[in-house]
GUMI-594574 format. One record per atom (N, C-alpha, C, O): residue number from 1; atom name; x negated, y, z. Coordinates in Angstrom, 2 decimals, always signed. Each point is the difference from the previous one (the first is absolute). Example, Ala and Ser with C-alpha at 12.3 -4.5 7.8 and 13.67 -1.06 7.14 Angstrom:
BEGIN
 resi name      c1      c2      c3
    1    N  -13.19   -5.69   +7.80
    1   CA   +0.89   +1.19   +0.00
    1    C   -0.90   +1.20   +0.00
    1    O   -1.04   -0.02   +0.66
    2    N   +1.39   +1.07   -1.38
    2   CA   -0.82   +1.19   +0.06
    2    C   +0.77   +1.09   +0.73
    2    O   -0.51   +1.11   +0.17
//
This chain:
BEGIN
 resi name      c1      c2      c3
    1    N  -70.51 -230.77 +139.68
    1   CA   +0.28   -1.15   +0.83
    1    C   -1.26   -0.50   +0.68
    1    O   +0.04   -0.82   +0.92
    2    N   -0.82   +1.19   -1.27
    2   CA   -1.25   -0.80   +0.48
    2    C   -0.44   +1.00   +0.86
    2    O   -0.45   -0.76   +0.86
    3    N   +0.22   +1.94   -0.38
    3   CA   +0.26   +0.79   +1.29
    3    C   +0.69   -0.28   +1.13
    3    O   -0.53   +0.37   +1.04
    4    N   +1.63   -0.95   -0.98
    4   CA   +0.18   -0.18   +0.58
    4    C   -0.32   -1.52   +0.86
    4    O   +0.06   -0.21   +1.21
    5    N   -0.38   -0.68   -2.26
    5   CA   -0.72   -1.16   +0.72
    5    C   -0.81   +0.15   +0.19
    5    O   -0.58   -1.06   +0.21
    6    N   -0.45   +2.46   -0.07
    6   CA   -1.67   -0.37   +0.75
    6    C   +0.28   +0.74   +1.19
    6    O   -0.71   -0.17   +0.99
    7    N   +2.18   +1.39   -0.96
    7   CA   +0.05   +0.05   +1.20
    7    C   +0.44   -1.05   +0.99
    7    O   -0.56   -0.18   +1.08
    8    N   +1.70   -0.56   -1.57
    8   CA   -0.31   -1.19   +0.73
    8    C   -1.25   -0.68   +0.57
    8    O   -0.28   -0.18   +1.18
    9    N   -0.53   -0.20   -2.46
    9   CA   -1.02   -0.68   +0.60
    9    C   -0.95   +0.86   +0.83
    9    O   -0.94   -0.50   +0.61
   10    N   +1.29   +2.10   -0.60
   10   CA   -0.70   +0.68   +1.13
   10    C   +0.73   +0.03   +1.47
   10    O   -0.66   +0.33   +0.98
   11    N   +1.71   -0.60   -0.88
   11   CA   +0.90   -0.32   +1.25
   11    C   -0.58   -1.19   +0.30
   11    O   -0.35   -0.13   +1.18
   12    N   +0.10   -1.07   -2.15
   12   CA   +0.02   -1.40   +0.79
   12    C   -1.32   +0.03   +1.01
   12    O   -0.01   -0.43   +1.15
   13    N   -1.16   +1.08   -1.87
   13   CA   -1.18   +0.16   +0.06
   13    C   -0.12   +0.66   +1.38
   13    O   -0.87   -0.31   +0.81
   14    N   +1.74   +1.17   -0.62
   14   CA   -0.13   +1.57   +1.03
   14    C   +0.63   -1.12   +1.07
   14    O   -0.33   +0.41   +1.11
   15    N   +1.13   -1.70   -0.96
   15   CA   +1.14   -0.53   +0.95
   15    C   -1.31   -0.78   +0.21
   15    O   -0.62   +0.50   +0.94
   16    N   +0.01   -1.53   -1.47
   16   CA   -1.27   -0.29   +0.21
   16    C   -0.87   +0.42   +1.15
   16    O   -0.09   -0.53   +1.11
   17    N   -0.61   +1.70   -1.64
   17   CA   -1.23   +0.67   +0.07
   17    C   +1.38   +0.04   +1.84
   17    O   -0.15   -0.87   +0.87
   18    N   +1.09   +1.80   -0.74
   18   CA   +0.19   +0.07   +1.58
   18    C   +0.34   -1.42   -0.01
   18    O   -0.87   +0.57   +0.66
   19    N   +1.17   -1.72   -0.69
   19   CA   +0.27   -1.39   +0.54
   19    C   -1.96   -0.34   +0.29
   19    O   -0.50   -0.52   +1.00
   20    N   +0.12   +0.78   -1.63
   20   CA   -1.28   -0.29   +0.54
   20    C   -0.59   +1.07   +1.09
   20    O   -0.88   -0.26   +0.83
   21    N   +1.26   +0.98   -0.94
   21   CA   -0.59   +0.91   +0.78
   21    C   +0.47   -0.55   +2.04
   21    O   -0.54   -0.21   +1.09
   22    N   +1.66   +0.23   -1.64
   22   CA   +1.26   -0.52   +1.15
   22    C   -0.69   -1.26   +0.87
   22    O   +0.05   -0.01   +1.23
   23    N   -0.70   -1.04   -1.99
   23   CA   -0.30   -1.22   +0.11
   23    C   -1.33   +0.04   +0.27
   23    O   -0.24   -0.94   +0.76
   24    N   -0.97   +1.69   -1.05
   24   CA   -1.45   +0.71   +0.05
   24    C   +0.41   +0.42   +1.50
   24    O   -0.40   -0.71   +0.92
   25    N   +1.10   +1.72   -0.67
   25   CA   -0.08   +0.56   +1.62
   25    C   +0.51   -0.95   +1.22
   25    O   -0.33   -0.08   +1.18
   26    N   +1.49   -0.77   -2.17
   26   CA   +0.03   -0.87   +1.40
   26    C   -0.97   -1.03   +0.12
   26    O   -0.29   -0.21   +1.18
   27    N   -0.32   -0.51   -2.00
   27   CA   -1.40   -0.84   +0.09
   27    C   -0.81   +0.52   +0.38
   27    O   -0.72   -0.58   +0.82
   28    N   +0.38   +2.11   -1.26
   28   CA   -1.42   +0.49   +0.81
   28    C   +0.21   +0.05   +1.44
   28    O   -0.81   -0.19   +0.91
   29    N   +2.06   +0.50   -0.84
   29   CA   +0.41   +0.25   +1.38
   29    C   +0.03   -1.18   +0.93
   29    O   -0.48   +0.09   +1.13
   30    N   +0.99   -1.09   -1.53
   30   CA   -0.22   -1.57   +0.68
   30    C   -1.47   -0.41   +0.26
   30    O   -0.35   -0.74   +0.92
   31    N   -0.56   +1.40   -1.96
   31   CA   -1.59   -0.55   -0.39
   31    C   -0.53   +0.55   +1.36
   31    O   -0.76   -0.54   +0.81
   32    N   +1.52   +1.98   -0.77
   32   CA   -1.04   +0.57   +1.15
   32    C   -0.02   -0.71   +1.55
   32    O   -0.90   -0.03   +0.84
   33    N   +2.02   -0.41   -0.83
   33   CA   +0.35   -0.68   +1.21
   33    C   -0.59   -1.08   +0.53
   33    O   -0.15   -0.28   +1.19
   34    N   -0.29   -0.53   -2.47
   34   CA   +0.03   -1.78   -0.15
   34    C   -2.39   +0.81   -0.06
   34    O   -0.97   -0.52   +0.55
   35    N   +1.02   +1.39   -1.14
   35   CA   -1.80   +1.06   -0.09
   35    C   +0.18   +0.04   +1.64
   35    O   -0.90   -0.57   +0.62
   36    N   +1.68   +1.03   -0.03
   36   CA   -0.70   +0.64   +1.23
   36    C   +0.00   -1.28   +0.65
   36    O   -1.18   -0.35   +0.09
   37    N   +1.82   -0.40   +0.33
   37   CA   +0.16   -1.50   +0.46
   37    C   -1.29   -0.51   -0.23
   37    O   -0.79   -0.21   +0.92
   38    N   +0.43   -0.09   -2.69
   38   CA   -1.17   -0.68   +0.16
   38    C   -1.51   +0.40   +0.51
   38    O   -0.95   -0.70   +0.32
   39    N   +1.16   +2.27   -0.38
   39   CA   -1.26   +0.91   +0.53
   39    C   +0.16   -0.21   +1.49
   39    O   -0.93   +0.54   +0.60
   40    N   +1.93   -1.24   +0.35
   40   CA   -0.15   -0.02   +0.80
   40    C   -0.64   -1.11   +0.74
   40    O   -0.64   -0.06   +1.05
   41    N   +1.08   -0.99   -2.13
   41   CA   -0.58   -1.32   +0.08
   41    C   -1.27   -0.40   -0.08
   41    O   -0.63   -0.92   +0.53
   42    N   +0.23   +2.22   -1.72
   42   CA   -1.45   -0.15   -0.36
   42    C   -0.79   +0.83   +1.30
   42    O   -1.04   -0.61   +0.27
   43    N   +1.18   +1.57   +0.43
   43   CA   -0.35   +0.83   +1.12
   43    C   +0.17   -0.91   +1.12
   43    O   -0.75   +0.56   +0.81
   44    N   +1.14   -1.38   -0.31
   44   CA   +0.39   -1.06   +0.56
   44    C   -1.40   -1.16   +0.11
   44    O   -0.89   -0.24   +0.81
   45    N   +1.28   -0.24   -2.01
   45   CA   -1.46   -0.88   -0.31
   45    C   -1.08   +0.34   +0.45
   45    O   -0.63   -0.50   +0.93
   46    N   +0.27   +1.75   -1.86
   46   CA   -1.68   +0.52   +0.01
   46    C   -0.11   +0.30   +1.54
   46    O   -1.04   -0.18   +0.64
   47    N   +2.44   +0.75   +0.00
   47   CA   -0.48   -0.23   +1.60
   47    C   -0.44   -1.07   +0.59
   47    O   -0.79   -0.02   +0.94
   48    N   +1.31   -0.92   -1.50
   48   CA   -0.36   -1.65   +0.59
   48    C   -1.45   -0.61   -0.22
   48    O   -0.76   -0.60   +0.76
   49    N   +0.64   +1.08   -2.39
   49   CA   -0.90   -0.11   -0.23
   49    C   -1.48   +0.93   +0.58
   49    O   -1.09   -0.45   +0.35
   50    N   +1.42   +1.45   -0.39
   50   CA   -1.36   +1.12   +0.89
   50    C   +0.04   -0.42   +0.99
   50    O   -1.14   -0.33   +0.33
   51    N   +2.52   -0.07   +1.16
   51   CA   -0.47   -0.75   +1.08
   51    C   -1.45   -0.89   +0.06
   51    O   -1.08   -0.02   +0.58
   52    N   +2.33   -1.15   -2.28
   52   CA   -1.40   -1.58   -0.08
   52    C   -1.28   +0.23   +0.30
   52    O   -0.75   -0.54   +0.82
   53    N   +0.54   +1.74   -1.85
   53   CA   -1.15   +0.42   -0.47
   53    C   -1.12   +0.52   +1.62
   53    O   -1.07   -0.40   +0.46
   54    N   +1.99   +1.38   -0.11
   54   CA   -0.44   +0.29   +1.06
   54    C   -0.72   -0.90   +1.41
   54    O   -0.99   +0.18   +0.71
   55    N   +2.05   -1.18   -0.80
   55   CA   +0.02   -1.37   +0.78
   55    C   -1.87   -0.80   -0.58
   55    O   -0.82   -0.69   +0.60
   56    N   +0.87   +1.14   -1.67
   56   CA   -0.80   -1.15   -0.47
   56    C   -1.58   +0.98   +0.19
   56    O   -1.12   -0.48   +0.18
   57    N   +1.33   +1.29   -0.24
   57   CA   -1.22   +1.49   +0.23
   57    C   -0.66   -0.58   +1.35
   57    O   -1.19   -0.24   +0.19
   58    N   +2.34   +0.05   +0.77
   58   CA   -0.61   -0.17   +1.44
   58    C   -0.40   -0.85   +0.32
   58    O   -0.87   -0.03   +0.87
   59    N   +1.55   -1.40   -1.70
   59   CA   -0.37   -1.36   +0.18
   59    C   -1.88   +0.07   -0.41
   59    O   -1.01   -0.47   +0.54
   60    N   +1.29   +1.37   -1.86
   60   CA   -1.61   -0.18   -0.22
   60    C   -1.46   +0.65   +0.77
   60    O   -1.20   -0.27   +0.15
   61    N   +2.25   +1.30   +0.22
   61   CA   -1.32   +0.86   +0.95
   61    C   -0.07   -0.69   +1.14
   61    O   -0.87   +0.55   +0.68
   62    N   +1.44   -1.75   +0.09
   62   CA   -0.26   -0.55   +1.12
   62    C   -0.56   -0.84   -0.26
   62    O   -0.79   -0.51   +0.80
   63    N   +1.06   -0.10   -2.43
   63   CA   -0.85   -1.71   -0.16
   63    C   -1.90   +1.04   -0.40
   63    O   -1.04   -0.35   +0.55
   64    N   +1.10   +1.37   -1.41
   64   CA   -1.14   +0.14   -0.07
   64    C   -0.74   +0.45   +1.27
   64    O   -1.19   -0.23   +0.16
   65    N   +2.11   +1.02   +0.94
   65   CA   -0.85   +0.52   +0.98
   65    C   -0.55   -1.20   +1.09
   65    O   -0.93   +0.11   +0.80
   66    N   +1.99   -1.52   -1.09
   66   CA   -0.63   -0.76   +1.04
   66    C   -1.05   -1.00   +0.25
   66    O   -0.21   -0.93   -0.78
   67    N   -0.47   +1.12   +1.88
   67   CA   -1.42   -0.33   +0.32
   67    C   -0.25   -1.77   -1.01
   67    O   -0.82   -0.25   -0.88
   68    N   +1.84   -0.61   +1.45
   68   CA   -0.21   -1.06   -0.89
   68    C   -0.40   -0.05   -1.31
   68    O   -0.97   -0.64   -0.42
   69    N   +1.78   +1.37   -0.27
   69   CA   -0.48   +0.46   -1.14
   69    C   -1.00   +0.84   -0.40
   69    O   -0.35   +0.40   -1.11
   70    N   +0.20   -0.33   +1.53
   70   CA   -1.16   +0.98   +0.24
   70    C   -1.63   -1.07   +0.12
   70    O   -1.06   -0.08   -0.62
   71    N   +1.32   -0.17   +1.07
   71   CA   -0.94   -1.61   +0.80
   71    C   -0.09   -1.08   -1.07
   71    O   -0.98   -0.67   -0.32
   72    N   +2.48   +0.65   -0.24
   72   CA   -0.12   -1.17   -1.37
   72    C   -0.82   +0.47   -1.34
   72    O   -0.87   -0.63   -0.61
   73    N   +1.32   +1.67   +0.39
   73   CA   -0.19   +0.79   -0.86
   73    C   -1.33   +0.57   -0.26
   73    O   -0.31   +0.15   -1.18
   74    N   -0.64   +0.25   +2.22
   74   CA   -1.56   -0.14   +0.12
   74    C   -0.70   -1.64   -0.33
   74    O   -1.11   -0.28   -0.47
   75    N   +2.05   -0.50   +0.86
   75   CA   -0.41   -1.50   +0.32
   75    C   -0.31   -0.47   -1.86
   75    O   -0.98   -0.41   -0.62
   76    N   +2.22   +0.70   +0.32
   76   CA   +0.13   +0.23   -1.43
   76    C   -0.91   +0.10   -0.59
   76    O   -0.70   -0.87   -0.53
   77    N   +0.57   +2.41   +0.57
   77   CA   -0.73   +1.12   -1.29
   77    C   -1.57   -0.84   +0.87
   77    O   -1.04   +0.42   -0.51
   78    N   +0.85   -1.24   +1.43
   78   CA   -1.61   -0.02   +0.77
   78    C   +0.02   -1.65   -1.12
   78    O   -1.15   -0.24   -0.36
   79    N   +1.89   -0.53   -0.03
   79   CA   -0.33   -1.31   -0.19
   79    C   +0.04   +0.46   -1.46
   79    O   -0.79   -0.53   -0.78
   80    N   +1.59   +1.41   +0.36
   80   CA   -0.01   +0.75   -1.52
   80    C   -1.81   -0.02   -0.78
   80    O   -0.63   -0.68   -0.81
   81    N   +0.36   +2.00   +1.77
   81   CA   -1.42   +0.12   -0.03
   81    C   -1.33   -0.81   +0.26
   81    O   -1.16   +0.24   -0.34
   82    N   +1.85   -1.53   +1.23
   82   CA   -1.49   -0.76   -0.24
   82    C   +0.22   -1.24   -1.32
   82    O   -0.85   -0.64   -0.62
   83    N   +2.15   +0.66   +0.54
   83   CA   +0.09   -0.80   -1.60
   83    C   -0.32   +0.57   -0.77
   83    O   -0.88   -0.56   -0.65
   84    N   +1.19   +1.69   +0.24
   84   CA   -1.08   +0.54   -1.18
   84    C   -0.86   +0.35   +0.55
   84    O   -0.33   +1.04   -0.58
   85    N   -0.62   -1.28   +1.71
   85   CA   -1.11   +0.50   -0.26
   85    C   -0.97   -1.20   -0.09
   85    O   -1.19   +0.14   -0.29
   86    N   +1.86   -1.48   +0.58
   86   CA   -1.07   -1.28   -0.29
   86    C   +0.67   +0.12   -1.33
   86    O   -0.86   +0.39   -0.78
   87    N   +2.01   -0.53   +0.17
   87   CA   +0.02   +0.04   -1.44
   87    C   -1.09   -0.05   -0.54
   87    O   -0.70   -0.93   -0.40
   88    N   +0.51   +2.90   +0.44
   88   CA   -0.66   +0.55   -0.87
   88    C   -1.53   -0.22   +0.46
   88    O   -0.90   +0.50   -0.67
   89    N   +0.65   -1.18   +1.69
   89   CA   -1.51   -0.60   +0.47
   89    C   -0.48   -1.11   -0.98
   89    O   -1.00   -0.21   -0.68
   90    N   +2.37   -0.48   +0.98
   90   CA   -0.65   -1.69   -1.16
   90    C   +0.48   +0.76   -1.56
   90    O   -0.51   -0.47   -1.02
   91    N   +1.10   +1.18   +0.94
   91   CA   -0.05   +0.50   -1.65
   91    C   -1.37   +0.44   +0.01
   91    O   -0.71   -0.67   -0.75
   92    N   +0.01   +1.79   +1.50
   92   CA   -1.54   +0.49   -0.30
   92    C   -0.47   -1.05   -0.18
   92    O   -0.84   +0.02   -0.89
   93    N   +1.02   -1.10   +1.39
   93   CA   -1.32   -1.01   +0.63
   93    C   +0.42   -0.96   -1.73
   93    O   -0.77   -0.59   -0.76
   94    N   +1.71   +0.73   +0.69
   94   CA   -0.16   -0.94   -1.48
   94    C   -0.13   +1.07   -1.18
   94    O   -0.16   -0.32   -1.17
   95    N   +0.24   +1.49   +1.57
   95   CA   -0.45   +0.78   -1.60
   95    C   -1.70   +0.52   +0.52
   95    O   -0.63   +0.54   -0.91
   96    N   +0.23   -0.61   +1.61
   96   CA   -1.37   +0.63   +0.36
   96    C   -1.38   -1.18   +0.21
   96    O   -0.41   -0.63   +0.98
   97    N   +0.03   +0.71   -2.30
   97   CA   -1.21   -1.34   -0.16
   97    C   -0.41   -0.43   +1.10
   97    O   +0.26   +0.70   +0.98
   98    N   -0.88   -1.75   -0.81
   98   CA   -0.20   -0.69   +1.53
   98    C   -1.61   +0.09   -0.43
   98    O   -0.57   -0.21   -1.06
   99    N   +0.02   +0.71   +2.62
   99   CA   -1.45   +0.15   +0.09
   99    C   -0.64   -1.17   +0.57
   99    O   +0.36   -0.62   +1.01
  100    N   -1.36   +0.40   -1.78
  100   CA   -0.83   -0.92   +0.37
  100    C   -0.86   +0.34   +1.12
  100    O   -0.06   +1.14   +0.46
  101    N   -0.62   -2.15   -0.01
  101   CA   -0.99   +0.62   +1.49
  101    C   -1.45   +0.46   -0.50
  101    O   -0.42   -0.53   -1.03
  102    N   -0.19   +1.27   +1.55
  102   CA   -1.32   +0.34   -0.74
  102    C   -1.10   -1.33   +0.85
  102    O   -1.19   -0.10   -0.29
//
């Protein structure tokens, strides 16, 4: 008697294993659909986005190539360099003993 209930429980098992199987192909099958959709969405973007990007490439090569800037930007790095260089004048001048007159 008991043979014959594990073939049972090998039928229930076997009705299973294809009910899942059944249910596995139509989900993968829906997945791929709902996959290609979002790969399209995502291909989509990064286009939008590489445009931005692109957009923003040119914005910069015109702000660095132009003369104003160019002009500020010396003006800059020129007022840069004479602050540290009295800085570091009155720093010598207070670390470097003070000479008396002969």
């Amino acid at each position: 008697m008991t043979e014959p209930q594990w073939d049972e429980v090998g039928s229930r098992f076997t009705a299973l294993g294809r009910t899942l199987q059944g249910r596995w192909a139509d989900t993968r099958d829906s997945a791929k659909g709902a996959e290609s959709d979002a790969a399209d969405e995502v291909h989509s973007a990064m286009d939008g986005v590489r445009a931005s990007l692109d957009d923003l490439a040119d914005a910069i090569t015109r702000t660095v190539n132009d003369k104003d800037v160019h002009d500020s930007a010396k003006a800059a790095a020129s007022g840069l360099v004479e602050a540290l260089s009295a800085s570091l004048e009155d720093l010598a001048g207070k670390i470097q003993p003070k000479r008396k007159p002969d």
